[in-house]
C-alpha positions as CSV (number, residue, x, y, z in Angstrom):
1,X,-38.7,-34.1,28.6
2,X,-35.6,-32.5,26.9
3,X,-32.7,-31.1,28.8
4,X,-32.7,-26.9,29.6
5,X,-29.0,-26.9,29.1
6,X,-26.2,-29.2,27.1
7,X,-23.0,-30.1,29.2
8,X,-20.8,-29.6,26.1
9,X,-19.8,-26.9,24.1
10,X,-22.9,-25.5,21.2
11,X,-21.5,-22.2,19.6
12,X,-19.3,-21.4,17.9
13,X,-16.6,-18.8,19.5
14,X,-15.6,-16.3,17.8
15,X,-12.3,-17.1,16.9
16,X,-13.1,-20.4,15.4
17,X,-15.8,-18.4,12.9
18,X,-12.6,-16.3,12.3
19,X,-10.7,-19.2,11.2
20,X,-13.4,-20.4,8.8
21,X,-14.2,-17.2,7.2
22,X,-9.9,-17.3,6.6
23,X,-10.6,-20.5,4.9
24,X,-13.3,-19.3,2.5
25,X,-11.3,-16.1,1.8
26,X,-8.5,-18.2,0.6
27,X,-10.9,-20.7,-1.1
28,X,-12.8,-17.6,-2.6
29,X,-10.0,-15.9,-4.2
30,X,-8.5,-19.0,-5.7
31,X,-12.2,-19.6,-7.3
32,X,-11.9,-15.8,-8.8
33,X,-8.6,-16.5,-10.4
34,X,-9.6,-19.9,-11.7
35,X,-12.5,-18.2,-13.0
36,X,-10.7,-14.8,-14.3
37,X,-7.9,-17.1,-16.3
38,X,-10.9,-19.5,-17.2
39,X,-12.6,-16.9,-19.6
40,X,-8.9,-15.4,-20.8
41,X,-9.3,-12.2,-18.2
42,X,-6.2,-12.1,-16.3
43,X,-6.6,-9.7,-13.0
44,X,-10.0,-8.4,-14.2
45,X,-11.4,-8.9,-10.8
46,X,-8.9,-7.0,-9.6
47,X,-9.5,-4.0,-11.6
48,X,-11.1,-0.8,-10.0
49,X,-14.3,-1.3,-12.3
50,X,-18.1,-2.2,-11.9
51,X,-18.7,-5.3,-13.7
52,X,-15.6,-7.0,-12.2
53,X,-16.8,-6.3,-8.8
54,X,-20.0,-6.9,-9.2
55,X,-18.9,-10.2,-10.6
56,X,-16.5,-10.9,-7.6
57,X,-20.0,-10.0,-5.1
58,X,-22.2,-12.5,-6.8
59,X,-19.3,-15.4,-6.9
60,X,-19.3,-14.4,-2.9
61,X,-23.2,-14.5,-2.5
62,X,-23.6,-18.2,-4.4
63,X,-20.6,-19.6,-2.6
64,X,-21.9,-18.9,0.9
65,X,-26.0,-18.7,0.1
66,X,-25.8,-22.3,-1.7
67,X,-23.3,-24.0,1.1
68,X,-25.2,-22.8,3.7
69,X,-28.5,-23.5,2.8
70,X,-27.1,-26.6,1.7
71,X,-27.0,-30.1,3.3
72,X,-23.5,-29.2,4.6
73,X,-25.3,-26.2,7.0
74,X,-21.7,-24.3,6.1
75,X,-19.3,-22.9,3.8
76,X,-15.7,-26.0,3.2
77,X,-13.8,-23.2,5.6
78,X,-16.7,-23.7,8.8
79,X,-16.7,-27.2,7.5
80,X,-13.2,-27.4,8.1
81,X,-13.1,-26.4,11.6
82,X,-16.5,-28.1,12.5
83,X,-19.1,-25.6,12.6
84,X,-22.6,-24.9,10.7
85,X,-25.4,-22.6,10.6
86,X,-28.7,-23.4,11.9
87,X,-32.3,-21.2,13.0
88,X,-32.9,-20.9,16.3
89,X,-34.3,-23.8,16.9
90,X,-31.1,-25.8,15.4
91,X,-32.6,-26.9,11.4
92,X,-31.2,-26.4,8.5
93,X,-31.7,-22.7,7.0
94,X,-34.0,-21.9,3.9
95,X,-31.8,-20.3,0.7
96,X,-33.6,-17.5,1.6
97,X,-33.1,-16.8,5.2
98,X,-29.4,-17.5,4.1
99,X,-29.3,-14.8,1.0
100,X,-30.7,-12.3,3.9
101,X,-27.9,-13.5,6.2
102,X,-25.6,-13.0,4.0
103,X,-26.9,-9.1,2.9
104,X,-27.2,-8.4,6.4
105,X,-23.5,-9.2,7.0
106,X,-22.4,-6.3,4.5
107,X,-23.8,-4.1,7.1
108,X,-21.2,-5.9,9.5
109,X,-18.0,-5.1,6.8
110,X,-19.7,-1.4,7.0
111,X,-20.0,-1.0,10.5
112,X,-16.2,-1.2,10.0
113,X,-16.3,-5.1,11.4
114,X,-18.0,-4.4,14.8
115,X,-20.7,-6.4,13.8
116,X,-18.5,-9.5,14.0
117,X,-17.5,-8.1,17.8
118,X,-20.8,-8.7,18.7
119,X,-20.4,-13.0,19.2
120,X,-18.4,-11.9,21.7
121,X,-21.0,-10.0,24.2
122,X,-24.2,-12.1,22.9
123,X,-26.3,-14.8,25.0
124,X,-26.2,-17.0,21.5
125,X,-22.9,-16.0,20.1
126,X,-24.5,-14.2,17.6
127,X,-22.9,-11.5,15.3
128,X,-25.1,-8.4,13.9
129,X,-25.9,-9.6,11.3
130,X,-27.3,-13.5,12.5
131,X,-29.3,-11.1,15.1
132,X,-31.0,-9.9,12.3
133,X,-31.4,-13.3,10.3
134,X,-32.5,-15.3,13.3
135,X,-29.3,-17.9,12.9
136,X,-26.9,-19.1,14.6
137,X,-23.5,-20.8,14.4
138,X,-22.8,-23.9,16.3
139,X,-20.6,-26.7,16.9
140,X,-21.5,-29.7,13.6
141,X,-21.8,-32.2,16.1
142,X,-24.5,-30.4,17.8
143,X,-28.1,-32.1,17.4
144,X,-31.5,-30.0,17.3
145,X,-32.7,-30.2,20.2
146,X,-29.2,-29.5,21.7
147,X,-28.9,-26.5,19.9
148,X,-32.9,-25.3,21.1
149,X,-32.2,-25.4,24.7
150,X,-28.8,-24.9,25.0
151,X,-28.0,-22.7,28.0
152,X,-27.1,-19.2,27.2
153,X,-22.8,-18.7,26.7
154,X,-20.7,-18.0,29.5
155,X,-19.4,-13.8,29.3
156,X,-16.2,-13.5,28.0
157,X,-13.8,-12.0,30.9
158,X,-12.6,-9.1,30.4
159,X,-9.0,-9.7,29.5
160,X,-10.2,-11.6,26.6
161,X,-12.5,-8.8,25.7
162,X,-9.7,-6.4,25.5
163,X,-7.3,-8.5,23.1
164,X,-10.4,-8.8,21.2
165,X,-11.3,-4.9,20.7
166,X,-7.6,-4.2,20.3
167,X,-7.0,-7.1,17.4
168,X,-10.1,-5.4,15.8
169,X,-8.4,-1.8,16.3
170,X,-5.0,-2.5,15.1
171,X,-6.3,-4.5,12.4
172,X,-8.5,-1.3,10.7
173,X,-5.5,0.9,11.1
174,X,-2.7,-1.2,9.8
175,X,-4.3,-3.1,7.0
176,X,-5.2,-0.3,4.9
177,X,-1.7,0.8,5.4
178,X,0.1,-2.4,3.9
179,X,-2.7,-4.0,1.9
180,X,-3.7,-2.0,-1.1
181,X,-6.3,-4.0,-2.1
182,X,-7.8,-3.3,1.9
183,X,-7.0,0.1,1.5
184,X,-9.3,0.7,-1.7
185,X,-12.1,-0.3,0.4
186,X,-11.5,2.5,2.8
187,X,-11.5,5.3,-0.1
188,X,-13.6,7.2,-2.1
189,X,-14.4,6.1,-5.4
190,X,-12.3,6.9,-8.1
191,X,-9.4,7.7,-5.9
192,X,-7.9,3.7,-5.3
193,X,-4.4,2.8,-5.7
194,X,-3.6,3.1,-9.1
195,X,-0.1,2.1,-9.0
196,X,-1.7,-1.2,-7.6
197,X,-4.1,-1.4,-10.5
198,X,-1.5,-0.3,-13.0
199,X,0.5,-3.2,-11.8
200,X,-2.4,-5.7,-12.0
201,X,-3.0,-4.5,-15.7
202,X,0.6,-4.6,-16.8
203,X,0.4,-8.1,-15.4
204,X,-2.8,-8.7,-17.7
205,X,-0.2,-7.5,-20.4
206,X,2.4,-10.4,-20.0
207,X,-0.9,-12.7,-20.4
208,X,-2.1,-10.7,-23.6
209,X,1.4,-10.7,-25.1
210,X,2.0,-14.5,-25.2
211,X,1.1,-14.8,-29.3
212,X,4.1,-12.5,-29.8
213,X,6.7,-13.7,-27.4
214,X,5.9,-17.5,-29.2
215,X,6.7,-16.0,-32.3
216,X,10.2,-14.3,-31.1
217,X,11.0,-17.5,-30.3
218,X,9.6,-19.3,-33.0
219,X,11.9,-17.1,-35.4
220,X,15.0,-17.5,-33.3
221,X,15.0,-21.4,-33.3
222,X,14.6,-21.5,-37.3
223,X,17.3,-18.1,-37.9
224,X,19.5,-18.0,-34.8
225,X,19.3,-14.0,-35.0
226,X,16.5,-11.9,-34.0
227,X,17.1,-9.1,-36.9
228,X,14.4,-9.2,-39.4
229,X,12.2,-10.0,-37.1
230,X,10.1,-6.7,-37.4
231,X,5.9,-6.9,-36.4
232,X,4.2,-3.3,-36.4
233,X,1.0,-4.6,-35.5
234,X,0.3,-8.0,-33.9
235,X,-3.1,-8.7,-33.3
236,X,-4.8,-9.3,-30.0
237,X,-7.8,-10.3,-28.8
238,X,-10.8,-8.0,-28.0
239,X,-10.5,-8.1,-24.2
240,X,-7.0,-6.6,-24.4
241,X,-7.5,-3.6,-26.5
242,X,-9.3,-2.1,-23.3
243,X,-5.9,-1.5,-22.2
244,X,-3.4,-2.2,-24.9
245,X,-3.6,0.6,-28.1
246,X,-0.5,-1.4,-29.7
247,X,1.6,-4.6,-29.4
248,X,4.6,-4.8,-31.8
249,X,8.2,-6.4,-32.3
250,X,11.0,-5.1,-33.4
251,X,14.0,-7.0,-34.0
252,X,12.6,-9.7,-31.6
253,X,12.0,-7.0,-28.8
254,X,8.4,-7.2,-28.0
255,X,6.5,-3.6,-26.9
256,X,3.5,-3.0,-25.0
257,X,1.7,0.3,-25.8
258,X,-0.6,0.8,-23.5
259,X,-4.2,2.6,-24.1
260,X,-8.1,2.7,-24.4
261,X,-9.0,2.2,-20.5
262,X,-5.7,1.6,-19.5
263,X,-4.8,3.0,-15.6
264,X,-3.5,7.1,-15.9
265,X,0.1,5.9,-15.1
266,X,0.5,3.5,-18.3
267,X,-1.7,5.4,-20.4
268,X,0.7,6.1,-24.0
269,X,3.8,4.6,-22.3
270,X,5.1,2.1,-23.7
271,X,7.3,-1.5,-21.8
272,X,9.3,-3.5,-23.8
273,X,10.1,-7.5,-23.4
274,X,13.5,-7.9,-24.2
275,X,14.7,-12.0,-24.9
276,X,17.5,-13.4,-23.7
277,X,18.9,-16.6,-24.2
278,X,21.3,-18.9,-23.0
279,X,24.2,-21.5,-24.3
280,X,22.1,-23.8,-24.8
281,X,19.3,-21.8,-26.5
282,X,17.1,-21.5,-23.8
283,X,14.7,-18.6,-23.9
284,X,14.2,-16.2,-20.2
285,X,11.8,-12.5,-21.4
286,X,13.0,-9.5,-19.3
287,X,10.4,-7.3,-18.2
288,X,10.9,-3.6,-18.6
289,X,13.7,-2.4,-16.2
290,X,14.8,-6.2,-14.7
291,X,17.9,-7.9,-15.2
292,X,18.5,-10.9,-17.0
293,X,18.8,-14.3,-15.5
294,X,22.7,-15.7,-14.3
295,X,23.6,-17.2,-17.7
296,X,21.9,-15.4,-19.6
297,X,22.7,-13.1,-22.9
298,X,20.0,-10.4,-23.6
299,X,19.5,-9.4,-27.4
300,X,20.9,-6.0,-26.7
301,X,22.5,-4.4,-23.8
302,X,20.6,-1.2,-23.6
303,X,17.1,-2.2,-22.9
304,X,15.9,-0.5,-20.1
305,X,15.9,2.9,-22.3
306,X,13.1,1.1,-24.3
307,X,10.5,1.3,-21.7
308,X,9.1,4.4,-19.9
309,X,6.3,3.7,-17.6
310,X,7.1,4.8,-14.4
311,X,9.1,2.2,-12.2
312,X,6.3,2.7,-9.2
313,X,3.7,1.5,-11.4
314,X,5.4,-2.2,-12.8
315,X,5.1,-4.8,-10.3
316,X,8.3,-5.9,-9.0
317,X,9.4,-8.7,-11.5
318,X,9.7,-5.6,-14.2
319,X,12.1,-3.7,-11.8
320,X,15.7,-4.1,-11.1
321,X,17.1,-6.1,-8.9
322,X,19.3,-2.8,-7.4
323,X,17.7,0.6,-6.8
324,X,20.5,2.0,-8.3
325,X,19.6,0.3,-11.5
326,X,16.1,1.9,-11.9
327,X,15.5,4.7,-13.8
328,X,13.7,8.0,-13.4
329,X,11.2,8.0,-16.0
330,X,10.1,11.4,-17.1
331,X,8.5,11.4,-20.0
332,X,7.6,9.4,-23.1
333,X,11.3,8.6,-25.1
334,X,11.2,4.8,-26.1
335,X,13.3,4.6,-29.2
336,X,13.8,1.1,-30.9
């Protein structure tokens, strides 16, 4: 006859599931990137749009429905801390009870992450939303019939209780504060960051603008002089004209004109990637309102008049290295 209770440890506290679902964010984004450079989309997931979000959703719902209804019983971040998912009577879950696990924990992110706070107060460890799909999260080592008549979990005291609700506090008020991309979740649509997005989108530029900065250099090695070097149009692919109306050179000097579906705060300004080089003929590109590397020479000395989009919308490689050095930007006057 099979034990009421196990001497050793069967779910999963709370803080370990914390450290696993760290794990998987880490693993998760890495997999977006990867994926977003794979089909030539720099930052696309990162863009305040539908498809790219949708996209980053269903990346999220294969990862954790296939790894938990797999063999493995858990995502490599649970894996890596030795935990898995099981029903209540400790088997392996079906894809589909883990697809409605996995919807039912949205309503946990909703609930502005109190459904997480309730492993803490439940006989089982549960959260909300494994409550609602009849799971549970254990310790790997844990067999079956172990998990099935496992004792109910000691109460958390209340000291503990108290760090927990205040970690949970702190963390919804300061991470929408110093995370932008936290922040967006917390707003109405429409109304995001968009001197975050504008800075993911003039990095997408750099990305688009490759062609033409392999040219400058290109010309420079065979003529030692970046005059004649003079490109009204240089062709990009289809992907960037959603933000880019015009990519040009002129006398090596490379400009972005941004466009189409560009963010407000780039839309018809224009940022210019100036070359410099060194003794040996090295090549370093200077972004908009940055300084050239030590050792450096740029191709002309007054390049920071050649791009206008407003300093608080370039991500910080395109800015100078001294506030005094940035300009205010009022309105379109690039001259080249």
């Amino acid at each position: 006859m099979p034990e009421t209770s196990s001497p050793l440890p069967v779910y999963s506290g709370f803080w370990r599931r914390l450290a696993a679902l760290s794990v998987d964010a880490i693993l998760l984004a890495a997999l977006m990137l990867a994926i977003s450079e794979a089909v030539g989309w720099p930052g696309l997931l990162l863009r305040d749009e539908f498809a790219p979000r949708l996209g980053a959703v269903l990346v999220s719902l294969v990862y954790f429905v296939g790894f938990e209804s797999s063999g493995w019983q858990g995502t490599p971040g649970k894996r890596a801390v030795r935990i898995k998912v099981t029903d209540l009577a400790g088997h392996r879950i079906s894809i589909g009870r883990a697809l409605w696990r996995h919807v039912a924990e949205l309503l946990s992110f909703v609930l502005f992450l109190t459904g997480f706070l309730f492993s803490a107060f439940t006989r089982r460890r549960q959260c909300l939303h494994d409550m609602m799909a009849g799971t549970l999260v254990v310790r790997a080592a844990r067999t079956s019939q172990e998990i099935a008549f496992a004792a109910p979990a000691r109460p958390w005291p209340r000291w503990r209780i108290a760090v927990l609700v205040g970690a949970f506090l702190a963390a919804g008020l300061l991470l929408p504060l110093y995370l932008p991309q936290v922040r967006v979740l917390f707003e109405l649509p429409g109304i995001g960051d968009r001197r975050y997005h504008s800075r993911t989108e003039v990095l997408a530029s750099l990305y688009y603008s490759a062609d033409a900065t392999d040219t400058v250099e290109a010309w420079f090695n065979e003529h030692h002089d970046f005059r004649g070097l003079d490109i009204d149009d240089v062709e990009i692919d289809e992907e960037a004209t959603h933000t880019i109306r015009k990519l040009s050179i002129v006398e090596g000097t490379v400009r972005i004109t941004f466009g189409g579906e560009s963010d407000l705060a780039l839309h018809d300004r224009t940022l210019a990637l100036t070359p410099s080089v060194d003794e040996e003929g090295n090549f370093a590109w200077v972004c908009g309102y940055a300084d050239a590397p030590e050792g450096y020479t740029l191709s002309r000395n007054d390049h920071r008049r050649l791009t206008n989009v407003l300093p608080d919308a370039l991500p910080a490689n395109c800015l100078p290295d001294s506030d005094e050095d940035a300009p205010g930007v009022k309105g379109p006057s690039v001259q080249i």
